[in-house]
N, C-alpha and C positions, 0 to 999 in steps of 0.2 A: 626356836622352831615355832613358837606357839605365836598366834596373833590375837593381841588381848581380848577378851570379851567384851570387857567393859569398856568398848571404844565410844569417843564421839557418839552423839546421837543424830542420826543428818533429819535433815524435813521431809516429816513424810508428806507422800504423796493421797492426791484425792480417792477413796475409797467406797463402796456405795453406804449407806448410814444402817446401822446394824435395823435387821425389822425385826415390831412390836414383838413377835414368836419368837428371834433369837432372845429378846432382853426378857422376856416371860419363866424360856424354859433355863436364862444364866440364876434368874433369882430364886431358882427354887430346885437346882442343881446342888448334889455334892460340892462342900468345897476345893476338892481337888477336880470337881470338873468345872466350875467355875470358873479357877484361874485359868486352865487350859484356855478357855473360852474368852476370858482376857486378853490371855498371849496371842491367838487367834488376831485379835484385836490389831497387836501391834504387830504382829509376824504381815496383817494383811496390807498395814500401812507400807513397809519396806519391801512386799513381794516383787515389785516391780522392778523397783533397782535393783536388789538382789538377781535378778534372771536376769535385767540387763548387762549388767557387768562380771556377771556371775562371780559372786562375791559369795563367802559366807554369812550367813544372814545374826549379825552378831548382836542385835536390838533384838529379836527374839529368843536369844540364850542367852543374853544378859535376863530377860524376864523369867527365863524358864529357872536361873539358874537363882536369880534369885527369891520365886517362888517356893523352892525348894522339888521341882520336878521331877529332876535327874534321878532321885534315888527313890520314888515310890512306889518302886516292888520292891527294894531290897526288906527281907522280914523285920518286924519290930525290934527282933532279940539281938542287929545291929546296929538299932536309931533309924530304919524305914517306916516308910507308911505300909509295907506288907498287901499294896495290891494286886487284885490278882489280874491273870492277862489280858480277861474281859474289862475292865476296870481302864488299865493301860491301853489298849485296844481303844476306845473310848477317847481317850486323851490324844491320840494319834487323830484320830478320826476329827477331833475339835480342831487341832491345828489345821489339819488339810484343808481347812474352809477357808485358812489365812494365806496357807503357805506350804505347794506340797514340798518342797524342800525344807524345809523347817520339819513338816511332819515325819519324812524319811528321815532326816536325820538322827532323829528322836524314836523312831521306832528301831533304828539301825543299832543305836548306842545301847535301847532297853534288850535286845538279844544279846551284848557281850554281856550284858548284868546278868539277864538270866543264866548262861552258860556259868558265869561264876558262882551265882547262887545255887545252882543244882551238882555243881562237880567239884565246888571248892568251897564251900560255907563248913567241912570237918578239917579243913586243914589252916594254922594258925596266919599262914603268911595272905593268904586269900581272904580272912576272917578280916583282918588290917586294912586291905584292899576295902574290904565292904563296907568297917568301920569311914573309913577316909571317904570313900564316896560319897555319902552320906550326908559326914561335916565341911566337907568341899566343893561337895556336889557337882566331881568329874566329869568330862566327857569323854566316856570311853569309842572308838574305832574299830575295825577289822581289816586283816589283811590275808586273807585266803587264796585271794588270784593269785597267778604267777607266770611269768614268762614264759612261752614253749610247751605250756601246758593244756594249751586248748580249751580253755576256761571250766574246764572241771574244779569244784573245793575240795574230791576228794580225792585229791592226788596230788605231792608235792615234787620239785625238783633239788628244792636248799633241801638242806637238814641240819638238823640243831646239836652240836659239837657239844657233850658233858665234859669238863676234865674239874679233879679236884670238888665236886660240891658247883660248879660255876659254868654256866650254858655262856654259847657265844650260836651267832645265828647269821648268814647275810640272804637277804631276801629278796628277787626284783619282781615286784611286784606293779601292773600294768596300770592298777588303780587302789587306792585305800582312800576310800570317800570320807570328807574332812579330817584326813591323818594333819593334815597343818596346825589341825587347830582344836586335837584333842592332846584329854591330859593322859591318855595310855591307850594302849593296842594288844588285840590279840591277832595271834601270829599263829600261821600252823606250819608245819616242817617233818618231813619226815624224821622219823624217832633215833634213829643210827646213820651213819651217812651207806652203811650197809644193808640198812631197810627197803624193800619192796617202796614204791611211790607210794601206794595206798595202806601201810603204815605210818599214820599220821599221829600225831600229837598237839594241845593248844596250850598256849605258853602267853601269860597275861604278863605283857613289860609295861614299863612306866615313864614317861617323860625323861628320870634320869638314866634310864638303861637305855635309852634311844637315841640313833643319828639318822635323820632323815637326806636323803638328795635327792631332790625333784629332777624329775627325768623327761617331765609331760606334761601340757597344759591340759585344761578342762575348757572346751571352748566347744557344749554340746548343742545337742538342737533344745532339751528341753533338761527338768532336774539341774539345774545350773548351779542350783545355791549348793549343789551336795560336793561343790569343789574334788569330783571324783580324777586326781591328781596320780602323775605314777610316779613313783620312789625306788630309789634301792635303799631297803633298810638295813641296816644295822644293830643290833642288839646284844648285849650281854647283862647277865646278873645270877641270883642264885638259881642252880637247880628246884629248889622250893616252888617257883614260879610256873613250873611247868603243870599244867592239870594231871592228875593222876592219872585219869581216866581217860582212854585211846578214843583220837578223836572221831572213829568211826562212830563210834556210842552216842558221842555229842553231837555230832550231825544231826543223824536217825532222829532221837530222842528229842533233842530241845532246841538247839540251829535252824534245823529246815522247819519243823512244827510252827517255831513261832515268828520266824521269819514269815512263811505264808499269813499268818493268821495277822499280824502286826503290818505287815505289808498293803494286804487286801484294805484293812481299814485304813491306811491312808488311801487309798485310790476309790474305796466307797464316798471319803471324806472329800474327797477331789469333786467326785461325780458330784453329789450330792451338792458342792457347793454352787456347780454348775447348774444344777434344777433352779435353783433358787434366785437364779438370773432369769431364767425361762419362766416361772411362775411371777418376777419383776416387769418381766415384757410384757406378759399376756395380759398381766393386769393393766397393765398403763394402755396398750392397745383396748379394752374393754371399758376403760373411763372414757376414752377418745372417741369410741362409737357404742353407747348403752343400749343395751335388747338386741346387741350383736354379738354372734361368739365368735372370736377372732380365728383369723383362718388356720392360727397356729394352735389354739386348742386341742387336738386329735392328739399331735404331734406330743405334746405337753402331756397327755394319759399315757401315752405309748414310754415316755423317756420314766414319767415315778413307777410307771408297771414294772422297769429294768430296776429299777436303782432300788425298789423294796425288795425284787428278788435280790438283788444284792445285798441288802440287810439281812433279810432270812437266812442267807445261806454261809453268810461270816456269825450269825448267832447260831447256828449250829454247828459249823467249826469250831466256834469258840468251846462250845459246853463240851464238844470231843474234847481237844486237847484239853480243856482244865482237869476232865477227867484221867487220864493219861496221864497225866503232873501228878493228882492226887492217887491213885495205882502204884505210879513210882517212889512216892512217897511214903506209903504205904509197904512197899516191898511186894506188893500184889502183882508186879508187870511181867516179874520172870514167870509166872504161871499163867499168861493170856495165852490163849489157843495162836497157834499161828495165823492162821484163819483171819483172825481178832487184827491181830499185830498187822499184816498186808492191807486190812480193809483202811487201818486210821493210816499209811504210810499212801495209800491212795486216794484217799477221800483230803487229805490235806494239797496235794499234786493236783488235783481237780480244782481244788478252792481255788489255788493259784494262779493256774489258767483260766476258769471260768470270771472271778473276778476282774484280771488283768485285761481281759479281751470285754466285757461287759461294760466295764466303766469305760474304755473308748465309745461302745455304740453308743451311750448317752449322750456323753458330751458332744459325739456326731449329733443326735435329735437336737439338745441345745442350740447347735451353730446354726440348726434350718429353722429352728422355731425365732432366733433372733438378727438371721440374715447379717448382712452389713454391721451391724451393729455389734453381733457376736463376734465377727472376722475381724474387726480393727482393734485395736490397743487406745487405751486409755476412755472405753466408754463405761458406763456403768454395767453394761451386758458383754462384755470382753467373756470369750470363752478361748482365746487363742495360748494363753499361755496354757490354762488347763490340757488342750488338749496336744500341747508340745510333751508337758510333762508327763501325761498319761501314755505317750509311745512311748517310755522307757520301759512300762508297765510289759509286756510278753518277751520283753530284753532279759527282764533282771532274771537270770537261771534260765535261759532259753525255752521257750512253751516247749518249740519243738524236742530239747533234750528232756523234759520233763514228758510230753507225751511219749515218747519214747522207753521211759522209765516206766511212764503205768499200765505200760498194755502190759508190760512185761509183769508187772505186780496182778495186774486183772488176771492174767490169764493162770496166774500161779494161784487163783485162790478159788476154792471149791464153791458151787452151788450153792442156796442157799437153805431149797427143799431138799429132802431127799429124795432120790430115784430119778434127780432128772441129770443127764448127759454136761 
């Protein structure tokens, strides 16, 4: 099923040359932000053809993989680097500047880890899982969608069959973005085949408990390299395998949380790499006519005014949810006021949206700051594939079913002074 990582390495193609700022802040960078910034490197070299042929970008996981990436949140007490999701976030964010496919996929993989890490790091068969990661340096999957489902995750139509100690599962799922070419998936399924839909459960299977058949090509407008393919799965192995914990909890809690927040920064990561063609242009326009400010100036304040709001407002999402992780950790979360609990369950729905629709309007200033030159392919000011991949961005969990989710949470949650209506 898997297509190797360590493929061929093809020629890359011509890329703009890293500037003096990026090589300034790679030298004096963490070394785990570093290498991201590496991989960056080569993820940017192969962006092209990878969205061309939408391929998966296997010159970038070959690096990530053999940097040792893949498992830098898992905690030290399994052989990780134990970063935390600001940290990670960060590393999402480096890649996007190469490759937002690359970056998605990498942020996509670090939520099934988290989800392990927070619901199965007490239990010995998941411990193994983490163990293996680690010295493997897996790429884990998800497969939440499902047929007839109307793209809700929390609600399933399979359900997962115990007999003996031993789960069997068949699942048709419309998309599991690079299921081809990871080395395990999580899967969710209603818990009895007599459960309600929205009794769910997540069930981490692995390469050998897996049959895949491709049901569906990926032949998108933009996210090309995320090879988001449909399957009908098949899986069996131990009951062990199953999370303890109902997947409603994991949603809530760690799923959507750092989905948004891991998400966001690759499309800040997107944006931002976009600025930094816009601020390429302006400048080359401003050596070409000295004591003139280029007409596209204005324009160029207006796009870093959007994109620092968008740093500000994922570094505050960030500090919520890490604090929320540390709460849960803590045993402190079953005693948050409700109050508490609605505001972070909305304030993370807002990131999502305000993010996903914000880094579009950049990359729109971009394309008028660099005209023609932004609109075609293969200039050094190309802003077109960016901004293919950024309309996936209010897709992924529909804005509109996410708006729709926080009026409903706003309106559930009281004032904040008292005495007012």
């Amino acid at each position: 099923m898997n297509a190797p990582l360590a493929s061929a390495v093809m020629a890359p193609e011509p890329v703009p040359a890293q500037t003096e700022e990026a090589a300034a802040n790679a030298s004096s960078s963490p070394a785990w932000l570093a290498a991201a910034q590496r991989i960056a490197q080569v993820a940017a070299q192969h962006a092209d053809q990878v969205d061309r042929e939408a391929r998966f970008p296997v010159e970038a996981f070959a690096a990530l993989k053999n940097e040792r990436l893949l498992s830098v949140m898992v905690p030290s007490r399994f052989g990780g680097a134990g970063l935390s999701l600001a940290q990670v976030a960060a590393i999402c964010e480096a890649l996007a500047h190469g490759c937002a496919s690359t970056a998605m996929i990498y942020a996509m993989h670090q939520i099934q880890v988290a989800c392990i890490m927070e619901y199965g790091a007490a239990t010995p068969w998941h411990q193994h899982v983490l163990v293996q990661l680690v010295e493997k340096q897996w790429l884990l999957a998800s497969a939440t969608s499902e047929e007839n489902i109307g793209g809700s995750v929390r609600t399933s139509a399979c359900a997962v069959d115990v007999v003996d100690g031993r789960f069997s599962i068949e699942k048709m799922a419309p998309t599991i973005s690079y299921g081809a070419h990871a080395e395990g998936i999580l899967v969710t399924a209603r818990r009895t085949a007599e459960s309600p839909a929205s009794d769910q459960v997540l069930i981490v299977t692995l390469l050998d408990d897996l049959t895949l058949e491709k049901r569906g090509a990926w032949d998108s407008m933009g996210m090309r390299g995320t090879c988001s393919e449909g399957f009908r799965l098949l899986a069996q192995g131990g009951a062990e395998q199953i999370l303890p914990t109902p997947f409603a909890e994991i949603a809530d809690q760690t799923m959507l949380p750092v989905s948004h927040t891991l998400w966001a920064a690759v499309w800040t990561g997107v944006a931002a790499d976009a600025v930094e063609r816009a601020k390429a242009f302006v400048r080359a326009q401003a050596r070409a006519k000295p004591g003139v400010l280029p007409p596209a100036g204005m324009r160029l304040a207006e796009a870093m005014s959007l994109l620092q709001m968008m740093q500000a407002r994922l570094a505050v999402a960030l500090d919520a949810a890490q604090a929320a992780q540390r709460a849960r950790a803590a045993g402190d979360d079953a005693n948050a006021p409700l109050s508490a609990q609605l505001h972070h369950a909305s304030d993370m729905n807002t990131l999502k949206m305000g993010i996903s629709t914000t880094a579009l309007a950049v990359v729109q200033e971009v394309l008028m700051i660099c005209g023609m030159a932004g609109y075609k392919y293969g200039t050094e000011y190309s802003v077109a594939r960016h901004l293919r991949d950024l309309y996936s961005a209010p897709l992924m969990i529909n804005n509109d079913r996410i708006a729709q989710n926080t009026a409903s949470l706003l309106l559930a949650q009281r004032p904040a002074s008292p005495g007012r209506a």
